[in-house]
C-alpha beads as a LAMMPS data file, in Angstrom:
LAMMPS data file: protein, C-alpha beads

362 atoms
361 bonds

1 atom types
1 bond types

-500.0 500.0 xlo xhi
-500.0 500.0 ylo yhi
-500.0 500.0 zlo zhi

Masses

1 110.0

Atoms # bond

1 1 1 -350.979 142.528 154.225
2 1 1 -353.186 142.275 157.074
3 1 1 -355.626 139.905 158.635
4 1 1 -358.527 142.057 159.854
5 1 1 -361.392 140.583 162.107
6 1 1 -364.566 142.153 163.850
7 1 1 -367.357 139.395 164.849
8 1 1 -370.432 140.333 167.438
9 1 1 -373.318 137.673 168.188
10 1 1 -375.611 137.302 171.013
11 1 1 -375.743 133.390 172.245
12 1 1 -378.396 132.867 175.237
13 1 1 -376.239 133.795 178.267
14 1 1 -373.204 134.748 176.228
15 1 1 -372.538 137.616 173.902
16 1 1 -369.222 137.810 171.821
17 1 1 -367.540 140.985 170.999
18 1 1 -364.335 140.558 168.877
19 1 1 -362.102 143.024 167.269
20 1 1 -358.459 142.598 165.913
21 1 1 -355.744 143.326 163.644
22 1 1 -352.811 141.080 162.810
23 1 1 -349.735 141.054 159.791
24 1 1 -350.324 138.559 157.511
25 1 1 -348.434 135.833 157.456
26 1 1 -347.656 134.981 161.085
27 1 1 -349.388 133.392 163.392
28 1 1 -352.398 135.144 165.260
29 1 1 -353.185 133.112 169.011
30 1 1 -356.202 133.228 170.291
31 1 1 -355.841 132.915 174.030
32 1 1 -358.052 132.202 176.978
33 1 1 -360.138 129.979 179.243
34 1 1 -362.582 126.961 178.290
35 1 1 -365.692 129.215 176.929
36 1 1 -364.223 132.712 176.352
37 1 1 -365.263 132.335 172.481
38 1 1 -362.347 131.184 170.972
39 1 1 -363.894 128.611 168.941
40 1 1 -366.870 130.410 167.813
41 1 1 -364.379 132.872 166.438
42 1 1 -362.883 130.230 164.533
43 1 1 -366.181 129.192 163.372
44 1 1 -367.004 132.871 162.089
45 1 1 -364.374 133.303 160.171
46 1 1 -365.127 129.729 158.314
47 1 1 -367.788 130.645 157.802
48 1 1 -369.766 128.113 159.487
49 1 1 -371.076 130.716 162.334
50 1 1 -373.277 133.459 160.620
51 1 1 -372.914 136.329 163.270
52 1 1 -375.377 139.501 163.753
53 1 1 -372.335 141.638 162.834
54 1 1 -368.875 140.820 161.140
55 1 1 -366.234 142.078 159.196
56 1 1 -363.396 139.309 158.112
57 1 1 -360.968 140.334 155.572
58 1 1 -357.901 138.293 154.987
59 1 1 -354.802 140.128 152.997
60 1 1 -357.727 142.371 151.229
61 1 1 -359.905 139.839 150.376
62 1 1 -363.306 140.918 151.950
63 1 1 -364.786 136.963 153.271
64 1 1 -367.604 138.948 155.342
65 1 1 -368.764 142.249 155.819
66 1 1 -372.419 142.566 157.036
67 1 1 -372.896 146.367 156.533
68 1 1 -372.118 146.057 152.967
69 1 1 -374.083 142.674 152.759
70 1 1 -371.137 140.173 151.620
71 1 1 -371.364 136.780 153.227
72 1 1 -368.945 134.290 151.207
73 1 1 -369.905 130.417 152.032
74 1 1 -367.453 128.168 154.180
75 1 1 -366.366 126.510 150.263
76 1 1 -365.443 129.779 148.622
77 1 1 -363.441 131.031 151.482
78 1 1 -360.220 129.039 150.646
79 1 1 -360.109 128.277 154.829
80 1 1 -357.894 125.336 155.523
81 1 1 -359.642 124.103 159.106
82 1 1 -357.667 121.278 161.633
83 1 1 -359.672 120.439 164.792
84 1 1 -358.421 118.733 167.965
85 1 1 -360.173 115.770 166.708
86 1 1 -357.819 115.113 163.235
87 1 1 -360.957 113.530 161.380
88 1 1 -359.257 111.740 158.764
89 1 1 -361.199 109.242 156.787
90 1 1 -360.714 105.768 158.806
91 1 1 -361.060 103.505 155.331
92 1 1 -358.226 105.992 153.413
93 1 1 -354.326 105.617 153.429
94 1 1 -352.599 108.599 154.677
95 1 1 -351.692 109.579 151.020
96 1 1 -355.411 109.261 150.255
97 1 1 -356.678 111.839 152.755
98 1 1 -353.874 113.919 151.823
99 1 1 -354.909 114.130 148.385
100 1 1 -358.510 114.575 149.108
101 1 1 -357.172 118.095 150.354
102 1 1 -355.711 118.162 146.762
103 1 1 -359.484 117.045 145.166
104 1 1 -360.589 120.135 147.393
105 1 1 -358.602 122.974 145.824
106 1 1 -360.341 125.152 143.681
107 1 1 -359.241 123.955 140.114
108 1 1 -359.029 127.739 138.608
109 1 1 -356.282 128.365 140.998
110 1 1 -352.309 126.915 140.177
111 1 1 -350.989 124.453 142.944
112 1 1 -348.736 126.572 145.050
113 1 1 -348.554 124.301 148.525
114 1 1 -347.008 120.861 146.834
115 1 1 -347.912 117.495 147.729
116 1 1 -344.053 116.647 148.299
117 1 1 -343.555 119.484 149.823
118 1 1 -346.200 118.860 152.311
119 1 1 -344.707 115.177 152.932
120 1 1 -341.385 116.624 153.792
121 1 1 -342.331 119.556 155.799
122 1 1 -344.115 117.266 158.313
123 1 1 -342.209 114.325 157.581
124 1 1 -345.027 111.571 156.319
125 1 1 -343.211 110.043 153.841
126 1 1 -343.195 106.785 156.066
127 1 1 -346.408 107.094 157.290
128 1 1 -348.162 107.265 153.334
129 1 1 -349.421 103.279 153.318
130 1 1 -350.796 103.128 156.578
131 1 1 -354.455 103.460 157.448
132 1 1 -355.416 105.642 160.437
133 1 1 -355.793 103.316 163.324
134 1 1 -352.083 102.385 162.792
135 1 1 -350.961 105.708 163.330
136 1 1 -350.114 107.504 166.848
137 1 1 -352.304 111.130 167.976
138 1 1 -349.153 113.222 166.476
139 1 1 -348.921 111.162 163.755
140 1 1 -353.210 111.488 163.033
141 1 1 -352.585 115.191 163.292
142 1 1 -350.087 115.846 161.256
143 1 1 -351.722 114.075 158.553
144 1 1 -354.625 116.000 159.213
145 1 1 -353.445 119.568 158.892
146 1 1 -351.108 118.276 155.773
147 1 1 -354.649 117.420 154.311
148 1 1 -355.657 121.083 154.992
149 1 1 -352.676 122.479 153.375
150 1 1 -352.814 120.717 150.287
151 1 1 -356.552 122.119 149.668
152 1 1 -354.297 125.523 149.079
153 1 1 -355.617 127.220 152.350
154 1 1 -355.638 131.361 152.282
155 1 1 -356.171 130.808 155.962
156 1 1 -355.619 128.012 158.403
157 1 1 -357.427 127.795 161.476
158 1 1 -356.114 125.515 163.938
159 1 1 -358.303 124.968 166.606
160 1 1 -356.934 123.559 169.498
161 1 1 -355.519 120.910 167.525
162 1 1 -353.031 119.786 170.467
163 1 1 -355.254 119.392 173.049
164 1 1 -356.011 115.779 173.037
165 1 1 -351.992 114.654 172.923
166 1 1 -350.169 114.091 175.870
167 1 1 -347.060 116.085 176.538
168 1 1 -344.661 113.948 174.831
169 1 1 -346.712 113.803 171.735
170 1 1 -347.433 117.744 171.799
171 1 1 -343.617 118.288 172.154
172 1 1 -342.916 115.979 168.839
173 1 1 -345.674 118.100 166.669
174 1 1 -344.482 121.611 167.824
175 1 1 -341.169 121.623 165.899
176 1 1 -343.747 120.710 162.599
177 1 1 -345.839 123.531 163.306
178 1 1 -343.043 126.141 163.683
179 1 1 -341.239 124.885 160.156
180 1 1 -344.556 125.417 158.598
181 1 1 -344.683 129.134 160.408
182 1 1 -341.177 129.755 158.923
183 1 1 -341.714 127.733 155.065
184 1 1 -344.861 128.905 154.275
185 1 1 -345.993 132.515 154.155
186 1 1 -349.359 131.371 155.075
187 1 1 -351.699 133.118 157.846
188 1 1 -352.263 131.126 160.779
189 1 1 -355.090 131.777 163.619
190 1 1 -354.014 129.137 166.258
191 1 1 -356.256 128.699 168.721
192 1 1 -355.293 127.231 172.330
193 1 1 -355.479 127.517 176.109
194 1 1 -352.097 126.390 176.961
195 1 1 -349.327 129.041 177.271
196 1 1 -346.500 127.055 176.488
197 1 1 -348.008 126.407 172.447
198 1 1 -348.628 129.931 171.886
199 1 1 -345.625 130.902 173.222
200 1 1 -343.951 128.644 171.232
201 1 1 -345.719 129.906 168.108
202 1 1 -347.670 133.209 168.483
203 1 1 -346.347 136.510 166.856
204 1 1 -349.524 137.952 167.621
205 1 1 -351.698 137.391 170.615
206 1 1 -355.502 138.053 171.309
207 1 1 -356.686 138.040 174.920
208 1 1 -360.029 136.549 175.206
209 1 1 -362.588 136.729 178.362
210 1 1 -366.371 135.998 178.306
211 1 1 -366.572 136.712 174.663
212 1 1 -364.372 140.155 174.519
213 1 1 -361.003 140.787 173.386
214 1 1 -359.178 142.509 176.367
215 1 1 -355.830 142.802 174.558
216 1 1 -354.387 142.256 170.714
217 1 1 -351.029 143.064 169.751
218 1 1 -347.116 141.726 169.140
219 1 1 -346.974 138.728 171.625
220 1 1 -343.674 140.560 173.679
221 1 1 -346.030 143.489 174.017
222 1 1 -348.876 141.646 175.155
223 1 1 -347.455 139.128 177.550
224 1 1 -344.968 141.857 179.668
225 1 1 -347.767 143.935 180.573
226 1 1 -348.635 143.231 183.977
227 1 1 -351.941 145.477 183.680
228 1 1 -353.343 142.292 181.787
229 1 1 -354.732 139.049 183.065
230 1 1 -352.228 137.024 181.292
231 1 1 -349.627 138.397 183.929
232 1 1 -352.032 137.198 187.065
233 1 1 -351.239 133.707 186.273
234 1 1 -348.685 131.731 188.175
235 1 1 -346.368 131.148 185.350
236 1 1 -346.513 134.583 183.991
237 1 1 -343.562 136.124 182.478
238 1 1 -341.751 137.685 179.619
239 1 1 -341.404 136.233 175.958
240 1 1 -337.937 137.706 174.024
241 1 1 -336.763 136.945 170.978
242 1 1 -332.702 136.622 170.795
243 1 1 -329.930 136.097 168.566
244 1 1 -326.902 133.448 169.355
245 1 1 -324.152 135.882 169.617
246 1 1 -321.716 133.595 171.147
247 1 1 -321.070 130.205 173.069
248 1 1 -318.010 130.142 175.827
249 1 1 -317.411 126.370 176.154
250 1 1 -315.216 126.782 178.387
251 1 1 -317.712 128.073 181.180
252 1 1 -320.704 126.071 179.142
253 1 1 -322.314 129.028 178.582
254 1 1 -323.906 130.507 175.588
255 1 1 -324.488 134.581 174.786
256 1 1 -327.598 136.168 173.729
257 1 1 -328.802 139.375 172.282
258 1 1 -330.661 141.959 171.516
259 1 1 -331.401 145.710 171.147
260 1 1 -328.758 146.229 174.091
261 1 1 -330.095 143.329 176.503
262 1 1 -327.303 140.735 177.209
263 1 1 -328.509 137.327 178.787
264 1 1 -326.038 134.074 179.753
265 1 1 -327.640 130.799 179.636
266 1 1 -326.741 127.147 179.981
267 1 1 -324.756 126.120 176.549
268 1 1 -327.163 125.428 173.528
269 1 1 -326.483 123.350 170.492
270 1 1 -327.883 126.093 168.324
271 1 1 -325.942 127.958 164.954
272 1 1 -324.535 131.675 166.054
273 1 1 -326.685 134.654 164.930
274 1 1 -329.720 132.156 164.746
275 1 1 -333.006 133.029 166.218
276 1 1 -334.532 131.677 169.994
277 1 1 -337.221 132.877 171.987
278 1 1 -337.074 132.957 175.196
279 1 1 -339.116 133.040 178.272
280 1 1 -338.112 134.557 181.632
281 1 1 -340.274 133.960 184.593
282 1 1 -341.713 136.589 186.928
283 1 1 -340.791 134.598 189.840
284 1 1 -337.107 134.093 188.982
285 1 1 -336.430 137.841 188.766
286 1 1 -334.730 139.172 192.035
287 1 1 -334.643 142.922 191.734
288 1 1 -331.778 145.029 193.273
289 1 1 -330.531 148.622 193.995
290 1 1 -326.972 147.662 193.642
291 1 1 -324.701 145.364 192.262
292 1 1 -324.416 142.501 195.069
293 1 1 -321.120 141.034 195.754
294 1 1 -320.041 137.393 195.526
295 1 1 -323.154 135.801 193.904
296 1 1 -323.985 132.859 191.356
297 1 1 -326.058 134.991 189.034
298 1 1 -324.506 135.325 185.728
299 1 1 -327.160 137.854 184.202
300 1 1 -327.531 141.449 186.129
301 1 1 -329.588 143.441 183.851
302 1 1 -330.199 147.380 184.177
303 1 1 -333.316 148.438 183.964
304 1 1 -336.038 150.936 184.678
305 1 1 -339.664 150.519 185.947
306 1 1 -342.063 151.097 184.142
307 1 1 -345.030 150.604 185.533
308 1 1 -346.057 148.459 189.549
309 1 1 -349.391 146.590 189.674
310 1 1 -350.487 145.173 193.028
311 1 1 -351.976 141.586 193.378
312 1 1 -353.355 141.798 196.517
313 1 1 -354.413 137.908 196.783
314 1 1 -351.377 137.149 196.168
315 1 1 -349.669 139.374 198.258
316 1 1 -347.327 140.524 196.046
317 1 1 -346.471 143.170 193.208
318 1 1 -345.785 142.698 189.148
319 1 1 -343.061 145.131 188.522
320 1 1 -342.758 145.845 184.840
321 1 1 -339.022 146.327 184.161
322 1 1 -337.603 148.228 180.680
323 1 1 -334.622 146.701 179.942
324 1 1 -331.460 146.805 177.230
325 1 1 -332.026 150.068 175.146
326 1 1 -336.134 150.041 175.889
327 1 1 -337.242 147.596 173.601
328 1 1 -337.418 144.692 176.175
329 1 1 -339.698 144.120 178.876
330 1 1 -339.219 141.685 181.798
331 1 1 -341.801 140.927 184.553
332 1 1 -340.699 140.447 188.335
333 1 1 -343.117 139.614 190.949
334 1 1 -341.903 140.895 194.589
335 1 1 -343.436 141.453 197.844
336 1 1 -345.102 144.538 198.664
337 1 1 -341.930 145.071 201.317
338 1 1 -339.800 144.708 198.172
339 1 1 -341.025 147.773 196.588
340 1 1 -341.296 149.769 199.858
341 1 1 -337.584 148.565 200.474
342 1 1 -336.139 149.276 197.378
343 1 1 -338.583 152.821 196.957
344 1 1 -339.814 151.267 193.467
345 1 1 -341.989 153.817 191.497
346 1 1 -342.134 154.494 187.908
347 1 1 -338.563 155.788 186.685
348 1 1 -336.519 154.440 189.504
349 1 1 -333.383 152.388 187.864
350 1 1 -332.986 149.030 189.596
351 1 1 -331.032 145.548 188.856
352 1 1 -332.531 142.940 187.510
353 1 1 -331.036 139.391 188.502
354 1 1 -331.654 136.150 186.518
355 1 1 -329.949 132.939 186.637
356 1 1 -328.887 131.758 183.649
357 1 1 -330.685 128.341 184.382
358 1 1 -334.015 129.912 185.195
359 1 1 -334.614 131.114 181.505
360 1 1 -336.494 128.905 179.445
361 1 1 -335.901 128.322 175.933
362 1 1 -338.804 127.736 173.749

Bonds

1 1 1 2
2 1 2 3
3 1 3 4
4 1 4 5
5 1 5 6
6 1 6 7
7 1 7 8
8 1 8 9
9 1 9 10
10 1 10 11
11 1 11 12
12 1 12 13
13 1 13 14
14 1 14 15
15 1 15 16
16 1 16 17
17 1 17 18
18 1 18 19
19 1 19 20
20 1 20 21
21 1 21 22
22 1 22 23
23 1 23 24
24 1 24 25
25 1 25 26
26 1 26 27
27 1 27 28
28 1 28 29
29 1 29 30
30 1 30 31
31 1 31 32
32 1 32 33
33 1 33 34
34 1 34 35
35 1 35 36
36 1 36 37
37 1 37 38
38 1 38 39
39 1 39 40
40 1 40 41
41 1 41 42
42 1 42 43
43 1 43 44
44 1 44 45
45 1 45 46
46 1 46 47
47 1 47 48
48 1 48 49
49 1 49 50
50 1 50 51
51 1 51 52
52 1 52 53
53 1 53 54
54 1 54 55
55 1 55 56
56 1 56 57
57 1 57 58
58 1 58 59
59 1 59 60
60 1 60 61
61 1 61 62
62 1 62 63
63 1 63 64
64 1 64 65
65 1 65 66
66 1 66 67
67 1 67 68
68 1 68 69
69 1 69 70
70 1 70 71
71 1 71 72
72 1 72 73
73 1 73 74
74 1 74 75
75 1 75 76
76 1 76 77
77 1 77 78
78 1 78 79
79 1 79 80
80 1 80 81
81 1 81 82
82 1 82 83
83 1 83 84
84 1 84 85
85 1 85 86
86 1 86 87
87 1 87 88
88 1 88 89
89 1 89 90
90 1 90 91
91 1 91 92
92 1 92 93
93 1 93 94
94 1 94 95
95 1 95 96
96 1 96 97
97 1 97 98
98 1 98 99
99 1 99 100
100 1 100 101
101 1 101 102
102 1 102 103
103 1 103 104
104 1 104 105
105 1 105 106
106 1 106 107
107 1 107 108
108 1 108 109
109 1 109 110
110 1 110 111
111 1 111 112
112 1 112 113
113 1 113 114
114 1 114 115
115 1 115 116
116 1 116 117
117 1 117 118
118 1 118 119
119 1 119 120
120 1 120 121
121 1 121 122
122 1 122 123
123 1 123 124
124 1 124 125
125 1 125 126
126 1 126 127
127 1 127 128
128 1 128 129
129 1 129 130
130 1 130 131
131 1 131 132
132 1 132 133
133 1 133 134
134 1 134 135
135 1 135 136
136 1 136 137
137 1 137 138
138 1 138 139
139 1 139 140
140 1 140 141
141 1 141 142
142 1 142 143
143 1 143 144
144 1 144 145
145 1 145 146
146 1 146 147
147 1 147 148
148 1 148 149
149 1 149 150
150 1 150 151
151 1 151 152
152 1 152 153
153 1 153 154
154 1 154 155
155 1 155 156
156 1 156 157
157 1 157 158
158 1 158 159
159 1 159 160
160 1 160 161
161 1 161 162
162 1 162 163
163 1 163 164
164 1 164 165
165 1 165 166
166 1 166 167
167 1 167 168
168 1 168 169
169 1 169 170
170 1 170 171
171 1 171 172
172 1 172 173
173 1 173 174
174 1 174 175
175 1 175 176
176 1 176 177
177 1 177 178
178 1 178 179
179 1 179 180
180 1 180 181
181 1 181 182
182 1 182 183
183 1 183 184
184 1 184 185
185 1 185 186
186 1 186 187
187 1 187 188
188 1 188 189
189 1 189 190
190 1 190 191
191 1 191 192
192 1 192 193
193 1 193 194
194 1 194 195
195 1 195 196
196 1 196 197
197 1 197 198
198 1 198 199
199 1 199 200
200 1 200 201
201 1 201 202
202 1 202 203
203 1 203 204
204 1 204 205
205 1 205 206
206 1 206 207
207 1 207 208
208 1 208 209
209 1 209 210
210 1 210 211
211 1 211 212
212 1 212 213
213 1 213 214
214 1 214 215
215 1 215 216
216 1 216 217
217 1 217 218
218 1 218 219
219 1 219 220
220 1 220 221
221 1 221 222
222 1 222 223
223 1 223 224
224 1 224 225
225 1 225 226
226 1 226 227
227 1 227 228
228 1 228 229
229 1 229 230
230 1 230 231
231 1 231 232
232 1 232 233
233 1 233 234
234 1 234 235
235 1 235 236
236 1 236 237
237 1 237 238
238 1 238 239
239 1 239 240
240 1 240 241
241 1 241 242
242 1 242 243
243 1 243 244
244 1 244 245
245 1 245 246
246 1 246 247
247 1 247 248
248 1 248 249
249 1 249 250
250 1 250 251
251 1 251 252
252 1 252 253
253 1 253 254
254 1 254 255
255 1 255 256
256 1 256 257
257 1 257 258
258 1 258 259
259 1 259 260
260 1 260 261
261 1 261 262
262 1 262 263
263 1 263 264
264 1 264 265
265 1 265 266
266 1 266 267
267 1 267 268
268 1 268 269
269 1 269 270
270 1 270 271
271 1 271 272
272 1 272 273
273 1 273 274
274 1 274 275
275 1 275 276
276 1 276 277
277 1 277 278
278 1 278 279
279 1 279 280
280 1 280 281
281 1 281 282
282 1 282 283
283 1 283 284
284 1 284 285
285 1 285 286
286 1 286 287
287 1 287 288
288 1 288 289
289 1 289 290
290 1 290 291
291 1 291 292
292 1 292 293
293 1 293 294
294 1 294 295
295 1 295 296
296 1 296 297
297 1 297 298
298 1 298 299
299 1 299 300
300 1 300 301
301 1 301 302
302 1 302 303
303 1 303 304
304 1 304 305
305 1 305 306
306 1 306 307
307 1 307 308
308 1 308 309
309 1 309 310
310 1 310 311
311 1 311 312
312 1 312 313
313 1 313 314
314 1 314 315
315 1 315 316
316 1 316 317
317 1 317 318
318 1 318 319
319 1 319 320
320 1 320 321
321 1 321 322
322 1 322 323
323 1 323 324
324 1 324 325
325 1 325 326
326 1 326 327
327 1 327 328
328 1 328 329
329 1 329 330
330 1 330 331
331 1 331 332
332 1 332 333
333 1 333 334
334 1 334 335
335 1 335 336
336 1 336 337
337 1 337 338
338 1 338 339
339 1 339 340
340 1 340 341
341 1 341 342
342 1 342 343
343 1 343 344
344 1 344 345
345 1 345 346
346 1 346 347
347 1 347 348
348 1 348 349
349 1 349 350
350 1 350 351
351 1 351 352
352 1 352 353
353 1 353 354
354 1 354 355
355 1 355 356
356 1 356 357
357 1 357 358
358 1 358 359
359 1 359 360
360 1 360 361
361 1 361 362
């Protein structure tokens, strides 16, 4: 099952060129600056943006294909939409505008996403007698895209529907989010701007700039390669996904793996064998030729580079690091001394140090 998209349309000044491929379910991101045509993406596959070319089919269902002439309207596209405005109907209790996404499903088709299902998923059951203007952003939000759900969604766009909350409020809608990734099998184009939500939520990631996809593929994949522009930015770094394998109370430490890679970090509360994902900064790997002596760092990785990019303005290099048995990729940024130093080129086996505290868990 696949989510397959292809939209091209000429605005005055601006021309979008998309093209990408995702699994279906998961979540597809669609990444980039203010203006690089994330939203009229969104709006093409609605169906509310007729584009001069387009080909949108969702798990084999063909929504638009303009060679063969097949436009389906924004009602029969089963396309649950939540905005960054939540646009729930002010004179409505929330159990009202939830069920107004219930009035909204096509009657042919059996209820499959349940109403109490909904209310538990993003906990609302104390929140169903209150009118809008009594609830917080979060709150607003999650009654909005538990709305879109219960319209029985093939789809659900999201488009940048965290981007008026503050940080605390974004951090208590997240976790909701990421149980419906996991409890639904439902396919999700998120759109966004801020790193830490689609790394929080992305499986796959689309790199948009001035209207072009520069990248699409499996979010690891997309974010270690330092070739791309989402490795120029200051907080770049690599995305893993681990399993608990063990916690050593003792030394407050918990162990986790994959494919060969073994990383330390500060003890979690977490279930062993379940799934994180983690992110480790480009700027908190130190790279070395040999094991050094005496030294705080509880995670020294082997690992071979794969590939140097210079950043000139920054005066520095993105060394792209193959780690554990070649399925992981970290990111360290170094001086251009560093490499000379160390004789870094493609091939050459190196150390890779990380403190345990420097690895973020998402």
């Amino acid at each position: 099952m696949m989510l397959d998209v292809t939209v091209r349309h000429r605005f005055p000044g601006f021309a979008l060129d998309c093209a990408f491929t995702a699994p279906s379910p998961g979540v597809v991101a669609l990444f980039g600056a203010s203006g690089a045509g994330k939203s009229s993406i969104v709006a093409a596959v609605a169906g509310l943006l007729r584009t001069e070319s387009a080909r949108i089919v969702i798990d084999g269902r063909c929504l638009a294909d303009t060679a063969a002439g097949e436009f389906l309207p924004p009602e029969r596209r089963r396309i649950g939409l939540v905005f960054q405005d939540a646009r729930l109907f002010p004179h409505l209790r929330v159990r009202d505008n939830l069920r107004y996404g219930l009035r909204r499903a096509p009657r042919a088709d059996a209820v499959v996403i349940e109403e109490a299902e909904v209310i538990a998923l993003l906990d609302l059951d104390a929140l169903l007698h209150r009118f809008p203007r009594h609830l917080s952003g979060g709150e607003r939000q999650r009654v909005a895209i538990g709305r879109a759900l219960l319209a029985q969604p093939r789809l659900l766009l999201m488009d940048e529907p965290l981007a008026s909350l503050d940080a605390p409020r974004k951090a208590e809608i997240l976790p909701y989010l990421l149980r419906l990734k996991q409890r639904l099998a439902l396919p999700l184009l998120y759109v966004s701007h801020a790193l830490d939500e689609v790394a929080y939520l992305a499986d796959t990631l689309v790199l948009l700039e001035a209207g072009r996809s520069v990248a699409a593929g499996p979010f690891e994949e997309i974010a270690s390669r330092a070739a791309l522009p989402l490795a120029a930015r200051d907080d770049a770094g690599a995305i893993l996904a681990m399993r608990v394998a063990e916690h050593d109370t003792a030394r407050r430490l918990t162990r986790l793996e994959r494919a060969g890679l073994t990383l330390w970090v500060p003890l979690r509360a977490a279930p062993l064998a379940s799934a994180l994902r983690v992110r480790v900064p480009a700027r908190e790997v130190i790279l070395a030729r040999s094991a050094p002596d005496g030294i705080s760092v509880h995670n020294l990785l082997p690992a071979t580079v794969r590939a140097i990019v210079a950043e000139p303005a920054r005066h520095a290099a993105l060394v792209e690091l193959e780690c554990g048995a070649g399925e992981a990729v970290l990111l360290a940024r170094v001086t251009p001394d560093a490499v000379s130093r160390l004789a870094l080129h493609p091939g050459a086996p190196v150390l890779a140090l990380v403190k345990s505290m420097a690895i973020e868990i998402l």
